[in-house]
C-alpha positions as a Markdown table, in Angstrom:
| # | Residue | x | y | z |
|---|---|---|---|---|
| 1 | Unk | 107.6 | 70.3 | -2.0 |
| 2 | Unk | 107.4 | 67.3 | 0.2 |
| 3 | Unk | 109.0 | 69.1 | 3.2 |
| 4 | Unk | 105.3 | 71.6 | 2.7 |
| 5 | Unk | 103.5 | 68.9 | 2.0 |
| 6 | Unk | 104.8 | 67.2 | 5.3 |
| 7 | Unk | 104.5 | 70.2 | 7.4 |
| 8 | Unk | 100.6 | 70.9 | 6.1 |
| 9 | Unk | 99.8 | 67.4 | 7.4 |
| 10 | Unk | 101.6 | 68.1 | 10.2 |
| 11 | Unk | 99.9 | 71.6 | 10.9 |
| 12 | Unk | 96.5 | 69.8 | 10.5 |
| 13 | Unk | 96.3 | 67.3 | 13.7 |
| 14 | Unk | 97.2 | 70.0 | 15.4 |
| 15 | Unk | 94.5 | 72.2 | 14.6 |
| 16 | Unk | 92.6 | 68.7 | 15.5 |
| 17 | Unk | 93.6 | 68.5 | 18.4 |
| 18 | Unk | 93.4 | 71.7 | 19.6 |
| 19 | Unk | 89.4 | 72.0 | 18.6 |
| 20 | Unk | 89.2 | 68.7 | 20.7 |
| 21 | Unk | 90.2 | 70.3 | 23.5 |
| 22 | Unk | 88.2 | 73.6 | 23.2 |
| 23 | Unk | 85.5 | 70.8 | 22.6 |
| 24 | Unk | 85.9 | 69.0 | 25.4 |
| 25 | Unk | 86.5 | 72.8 | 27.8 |
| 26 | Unk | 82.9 | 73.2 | 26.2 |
| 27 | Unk | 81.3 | 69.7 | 26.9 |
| 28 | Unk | 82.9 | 70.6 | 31.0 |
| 29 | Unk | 80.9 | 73.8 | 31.0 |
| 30 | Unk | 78.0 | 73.1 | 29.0 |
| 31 | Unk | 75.6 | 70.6 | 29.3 |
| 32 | Unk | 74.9 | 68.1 | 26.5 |
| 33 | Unk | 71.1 | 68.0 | 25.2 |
| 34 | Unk | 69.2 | 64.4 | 25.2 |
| 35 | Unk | 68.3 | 65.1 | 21.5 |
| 36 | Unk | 72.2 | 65.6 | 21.0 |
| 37 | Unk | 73.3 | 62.4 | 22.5 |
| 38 | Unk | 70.4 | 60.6 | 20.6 |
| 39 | Unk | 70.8 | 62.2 | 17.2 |
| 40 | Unk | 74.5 | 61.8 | 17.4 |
| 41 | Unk | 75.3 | 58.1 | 16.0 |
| 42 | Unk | 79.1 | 56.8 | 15.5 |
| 43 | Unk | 80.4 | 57.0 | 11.8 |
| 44 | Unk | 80.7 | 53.4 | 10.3 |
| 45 | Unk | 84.2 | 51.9 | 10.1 |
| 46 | Unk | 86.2 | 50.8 | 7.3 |
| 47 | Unk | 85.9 | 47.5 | 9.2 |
| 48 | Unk | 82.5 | 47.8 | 9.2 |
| 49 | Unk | 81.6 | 48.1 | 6.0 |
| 50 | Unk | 84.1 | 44.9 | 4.8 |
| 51 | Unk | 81.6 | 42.5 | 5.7 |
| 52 | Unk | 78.5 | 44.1 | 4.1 |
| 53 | Unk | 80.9 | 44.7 | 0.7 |
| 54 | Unk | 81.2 | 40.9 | 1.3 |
| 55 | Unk | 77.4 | 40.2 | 1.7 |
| 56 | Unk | 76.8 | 41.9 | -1.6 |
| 57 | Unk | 79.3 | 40.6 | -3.7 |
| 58 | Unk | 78.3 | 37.0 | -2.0 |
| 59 | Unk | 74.3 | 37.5 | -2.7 |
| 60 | Unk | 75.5 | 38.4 | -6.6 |
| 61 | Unk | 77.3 | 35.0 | -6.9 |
| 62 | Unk | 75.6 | 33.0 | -9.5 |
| 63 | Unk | 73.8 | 30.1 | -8.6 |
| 64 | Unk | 75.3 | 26.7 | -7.8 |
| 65 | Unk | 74.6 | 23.6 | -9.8 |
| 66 | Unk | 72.4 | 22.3 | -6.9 |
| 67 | Unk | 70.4 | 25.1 | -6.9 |
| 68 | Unk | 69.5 | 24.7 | -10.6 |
| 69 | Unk | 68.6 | 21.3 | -10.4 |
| 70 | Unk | 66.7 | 22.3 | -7.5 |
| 71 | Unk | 64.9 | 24.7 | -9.2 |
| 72 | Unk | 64.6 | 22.5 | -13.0 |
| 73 | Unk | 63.3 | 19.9 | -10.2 |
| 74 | Unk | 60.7 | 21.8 | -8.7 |
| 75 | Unk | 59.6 | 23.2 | -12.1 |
| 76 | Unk | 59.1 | 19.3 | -13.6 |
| 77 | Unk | 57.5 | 18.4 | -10.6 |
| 78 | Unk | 55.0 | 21.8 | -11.1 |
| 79 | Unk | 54.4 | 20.5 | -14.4 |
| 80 | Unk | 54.1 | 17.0 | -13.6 |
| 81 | Unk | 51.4 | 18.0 | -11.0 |
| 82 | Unk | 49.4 | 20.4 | -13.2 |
| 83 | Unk | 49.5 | 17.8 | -15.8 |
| 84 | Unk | 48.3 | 14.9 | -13.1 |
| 85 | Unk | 45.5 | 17.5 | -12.2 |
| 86 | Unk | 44.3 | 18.0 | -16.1 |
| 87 | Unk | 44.1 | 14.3 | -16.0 |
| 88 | Unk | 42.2 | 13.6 | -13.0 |
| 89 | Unk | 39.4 | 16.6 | -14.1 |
| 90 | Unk | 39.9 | 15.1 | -17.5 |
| 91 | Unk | 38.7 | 11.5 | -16.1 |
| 92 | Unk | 36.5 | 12.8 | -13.5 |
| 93 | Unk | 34.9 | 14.7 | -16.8 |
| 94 | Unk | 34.9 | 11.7 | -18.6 |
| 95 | Unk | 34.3 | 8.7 | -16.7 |
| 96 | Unk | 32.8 | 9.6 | -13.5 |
| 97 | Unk | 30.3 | 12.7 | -14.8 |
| 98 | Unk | 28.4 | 10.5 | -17.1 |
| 99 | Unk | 27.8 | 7.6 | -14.0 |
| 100 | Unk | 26.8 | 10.5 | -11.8 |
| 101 | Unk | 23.9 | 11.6 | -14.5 |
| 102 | Unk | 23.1 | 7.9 | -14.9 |
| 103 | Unk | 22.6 | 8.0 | -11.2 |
| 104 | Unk | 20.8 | 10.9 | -10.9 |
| 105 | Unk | 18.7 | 9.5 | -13.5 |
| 106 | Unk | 18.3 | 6.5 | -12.0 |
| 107 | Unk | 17.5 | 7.9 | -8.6 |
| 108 | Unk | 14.8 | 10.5 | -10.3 |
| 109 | Unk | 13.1 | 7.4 | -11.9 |
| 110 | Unk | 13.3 | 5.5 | -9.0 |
| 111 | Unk | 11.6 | 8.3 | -6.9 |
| 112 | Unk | 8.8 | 8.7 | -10.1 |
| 113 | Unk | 8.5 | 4.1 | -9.4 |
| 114 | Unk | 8.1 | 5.0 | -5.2 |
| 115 | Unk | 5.6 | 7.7 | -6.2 |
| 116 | Unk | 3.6 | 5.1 | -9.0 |
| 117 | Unk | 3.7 | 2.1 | -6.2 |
| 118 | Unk | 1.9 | 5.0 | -3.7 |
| 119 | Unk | -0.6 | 5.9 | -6.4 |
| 120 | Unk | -0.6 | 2.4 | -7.1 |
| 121 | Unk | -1.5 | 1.4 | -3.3 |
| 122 | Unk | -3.8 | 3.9 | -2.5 |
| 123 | Unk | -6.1 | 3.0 | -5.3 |
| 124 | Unk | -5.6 | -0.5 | -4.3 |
| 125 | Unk | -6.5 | 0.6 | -0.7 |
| 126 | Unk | -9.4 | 2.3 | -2.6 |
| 127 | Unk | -10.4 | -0.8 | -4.5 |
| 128 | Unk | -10.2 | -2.9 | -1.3 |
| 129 | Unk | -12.7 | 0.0 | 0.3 |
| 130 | Unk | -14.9 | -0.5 | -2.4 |
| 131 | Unk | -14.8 | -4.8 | -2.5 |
| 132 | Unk | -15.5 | -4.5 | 1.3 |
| 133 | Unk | -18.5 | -2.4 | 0.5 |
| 134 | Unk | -19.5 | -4.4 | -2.4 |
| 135 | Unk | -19.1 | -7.9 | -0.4 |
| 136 | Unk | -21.4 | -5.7 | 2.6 |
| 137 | Unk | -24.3 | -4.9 | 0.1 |
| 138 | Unk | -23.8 | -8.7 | -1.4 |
| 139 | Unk | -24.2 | -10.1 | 2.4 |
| 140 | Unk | -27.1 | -7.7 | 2.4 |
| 141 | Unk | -28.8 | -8.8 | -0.7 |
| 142 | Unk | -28.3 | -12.0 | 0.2 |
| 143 | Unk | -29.5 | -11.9 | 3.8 |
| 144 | Unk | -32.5 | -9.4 | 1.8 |
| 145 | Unk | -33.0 | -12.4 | -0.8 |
| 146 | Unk | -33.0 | -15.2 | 2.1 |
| 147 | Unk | -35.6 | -13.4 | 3.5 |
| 148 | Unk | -37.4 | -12.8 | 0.6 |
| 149 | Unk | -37.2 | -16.4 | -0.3 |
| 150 | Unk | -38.2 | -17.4 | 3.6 |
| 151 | Unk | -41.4 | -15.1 | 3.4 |
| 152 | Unk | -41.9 | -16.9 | -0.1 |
| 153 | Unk | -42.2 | -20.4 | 1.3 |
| 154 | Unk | -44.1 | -19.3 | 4.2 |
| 155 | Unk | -46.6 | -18.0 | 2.6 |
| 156 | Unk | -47.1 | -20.6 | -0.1 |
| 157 | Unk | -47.7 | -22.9 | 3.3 |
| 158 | Unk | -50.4 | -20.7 | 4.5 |
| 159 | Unk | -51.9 | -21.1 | 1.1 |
| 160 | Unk | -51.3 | -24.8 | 1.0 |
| 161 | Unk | -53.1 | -25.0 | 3.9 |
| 162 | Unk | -56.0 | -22.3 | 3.6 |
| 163 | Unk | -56.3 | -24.6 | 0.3 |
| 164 | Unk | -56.6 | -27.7 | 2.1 |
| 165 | Unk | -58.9 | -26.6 | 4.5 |
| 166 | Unk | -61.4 | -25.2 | 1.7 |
| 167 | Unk | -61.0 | -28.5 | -0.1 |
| 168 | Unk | -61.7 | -30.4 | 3.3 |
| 169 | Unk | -64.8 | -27.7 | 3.9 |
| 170 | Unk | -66.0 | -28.7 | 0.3 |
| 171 | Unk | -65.6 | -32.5 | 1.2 |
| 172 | Unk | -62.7 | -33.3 | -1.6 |
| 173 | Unk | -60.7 | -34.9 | 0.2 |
| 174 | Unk | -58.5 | -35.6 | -2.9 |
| 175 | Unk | -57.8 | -31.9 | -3.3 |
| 176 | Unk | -57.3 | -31.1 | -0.2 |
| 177 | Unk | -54.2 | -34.0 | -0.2 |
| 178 | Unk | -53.2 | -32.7 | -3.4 |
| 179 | Unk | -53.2 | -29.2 | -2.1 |
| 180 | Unk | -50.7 | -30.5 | 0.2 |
| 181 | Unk | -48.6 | -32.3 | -1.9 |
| 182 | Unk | -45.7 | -29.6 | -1.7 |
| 183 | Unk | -46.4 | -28.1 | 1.6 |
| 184 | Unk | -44.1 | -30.7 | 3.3 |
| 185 | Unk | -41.1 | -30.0 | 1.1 |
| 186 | Unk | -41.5 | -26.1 | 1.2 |
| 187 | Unk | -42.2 | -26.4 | 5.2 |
| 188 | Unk | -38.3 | -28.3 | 5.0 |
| 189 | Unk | -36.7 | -25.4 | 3.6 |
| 190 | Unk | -38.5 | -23.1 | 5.9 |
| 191 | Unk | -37.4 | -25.0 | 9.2 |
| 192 | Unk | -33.5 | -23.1 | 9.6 |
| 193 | Unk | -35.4 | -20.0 | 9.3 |
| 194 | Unk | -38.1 | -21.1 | 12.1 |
| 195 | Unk | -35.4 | -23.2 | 14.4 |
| 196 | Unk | -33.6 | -20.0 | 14.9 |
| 197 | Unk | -36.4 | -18.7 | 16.8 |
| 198 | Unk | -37.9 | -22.0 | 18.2 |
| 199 | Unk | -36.4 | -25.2 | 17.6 |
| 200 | Unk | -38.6 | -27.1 | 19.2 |
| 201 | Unk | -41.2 | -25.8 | 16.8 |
| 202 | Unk | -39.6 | -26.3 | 14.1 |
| 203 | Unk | -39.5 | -30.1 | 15.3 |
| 204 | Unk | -43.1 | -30.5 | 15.7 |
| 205 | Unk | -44.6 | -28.7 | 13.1 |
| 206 | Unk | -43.2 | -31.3 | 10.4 |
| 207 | Unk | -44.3 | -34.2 | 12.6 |
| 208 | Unk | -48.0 | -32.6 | 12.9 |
| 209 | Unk | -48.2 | -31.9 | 9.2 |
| 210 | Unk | -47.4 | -35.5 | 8.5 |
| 211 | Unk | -50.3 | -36.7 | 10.5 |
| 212 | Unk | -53.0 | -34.2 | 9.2 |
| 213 | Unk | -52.4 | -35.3 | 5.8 |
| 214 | Unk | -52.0 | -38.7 | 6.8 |
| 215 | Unk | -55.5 | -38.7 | 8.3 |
| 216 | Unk | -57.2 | -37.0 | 5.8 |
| 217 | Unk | -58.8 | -39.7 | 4.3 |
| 218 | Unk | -59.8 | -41.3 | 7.3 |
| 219 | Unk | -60.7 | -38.4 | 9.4 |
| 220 | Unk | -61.5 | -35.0 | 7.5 |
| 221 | Unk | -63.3 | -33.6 | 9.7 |
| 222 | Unk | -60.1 | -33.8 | 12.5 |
| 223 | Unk | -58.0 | -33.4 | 9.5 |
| 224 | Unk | -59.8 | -29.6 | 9.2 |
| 225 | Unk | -59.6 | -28.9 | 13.1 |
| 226 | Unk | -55.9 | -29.7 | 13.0 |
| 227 | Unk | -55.3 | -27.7 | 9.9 |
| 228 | Unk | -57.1 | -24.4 | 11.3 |
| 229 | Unk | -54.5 | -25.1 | 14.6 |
| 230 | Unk | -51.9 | -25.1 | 12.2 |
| 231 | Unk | -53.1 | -22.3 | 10.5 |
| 232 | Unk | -52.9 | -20.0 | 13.9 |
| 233 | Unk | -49.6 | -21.6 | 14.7 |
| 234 | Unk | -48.1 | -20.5 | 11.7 |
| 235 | Unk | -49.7 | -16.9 | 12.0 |
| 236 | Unk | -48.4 | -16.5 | 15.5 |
| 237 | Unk | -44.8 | -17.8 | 14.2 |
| 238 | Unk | -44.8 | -14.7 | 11.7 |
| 239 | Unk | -43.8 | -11.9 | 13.7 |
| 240 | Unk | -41.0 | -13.8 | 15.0 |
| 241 | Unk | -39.9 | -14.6 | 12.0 |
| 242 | Unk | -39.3 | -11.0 | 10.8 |
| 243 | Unk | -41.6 | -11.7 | 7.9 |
| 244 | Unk | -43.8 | -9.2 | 6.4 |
């Protein structure tokens, strides 16, 4: 049995060899086709497939002691971090949202203050307005009232005088001075009013009416003539005056 055996192993290189070399008459004679050469790829080695045996059996090893405390390292540190991240939103939450609605509310109520101190400041800008206008129509009033008052006293001297000058006509002399009793003091408040316009006027006319009534009792008939002149001094002085 062994002898067959021997001789069918035997029998079959031959056979090998022989196709080989009908194979390679044929490769002589024939051409070989791109798509031959490219399809065709070399069978793997037992050599060849050692190492990658050896790859797989190596990725299957179980993991070192290293790589476990690498890996129960990087899990406490995951935890650690997610538990450091709940805190910080937890104090952010906390601490930190409440202040930030304070400030808000703090920044809305100083807005409403900024908008009461405008309201505030335009109707003091109104009030002023007004105070200006009021103080106008006082100065008005006043300057209306001053000249009321001036046209007063200037024409209680004209009837001082016309009164004098009747009395004088009717030969009372004692009437006549007591007709002109006041007209000295009113002519005195009169004077600003008739020294913006003439100042020497207004220096002569008290000066004059000192000596009419002066010389009344002595000279009435004089006294009359220098009444009736300062009667028509008065009247011309008038439209000056801005006195109706």
């Amino acid at each position: 049995m062994n002898n067959k055996e021997e001789q069918q192993t035997d029998s079959h290189p031959t056979a090998e060899k022989a196709q080989s070399l009908q194979g390679s008459d044929q490769s002589e004679h024939e051409p070989v086709s791109i798509e031959e050469t490219t399809n065709s790829q070399p069978e793997s080695t037992p050599s060849e497939e050692q190492p990658k045996i050896q790859k797989e059996t190596a990725e299957k090893k179980p993991p070192t002691r290293f790589q476990r405390f690498l890996r129960k390292a990087l899990i406490i540190l995951a935890v650690v971090g997610l538990i450091f991240l709940a805190g910080f939103l937890t104090d952010h939450f906390v601490r930190y949202r409440p202040l930030s609605d304070t400030l808000e509310g703090t920044r809305s109520e100083l807005e409403q203050a900024n908008l009461t101190v405008k309201d505030l400041e335009a109707e003091n800008a109104s009030l002023r307005r007004s105070n200006r206008t009021a103080n106008e129509t006082i100065a008005s009033l006043e300057d209306e009232l001053a000249n009321t008052r001036a046209n007063a006293k200037f024409y209680q001297v004209l009837v001082d005088v016309n009164t004098a000058r009747i009395e004088l006509f009717l030969e009372d002399i004692e009437a006549a001075q007591a007709a002109l009793a006041e007209t000295q003091d009113r002519l005195a408040d009169l004077l600003p009013v008739i020294a913006e316009v003439d100042p020497e006027l207004a220096l002569s006319l008290p000066r004059r009416l000192d000596l009419i009534v002066s010389g009344l009792a002595r000279d009435p008939e004089t006294g009359l003539i220098d009444l009736e002149l300062f009667t028509k001094e008065l009247l011309e002085l008038q439209p000056l005056l801005d006195i109706d």
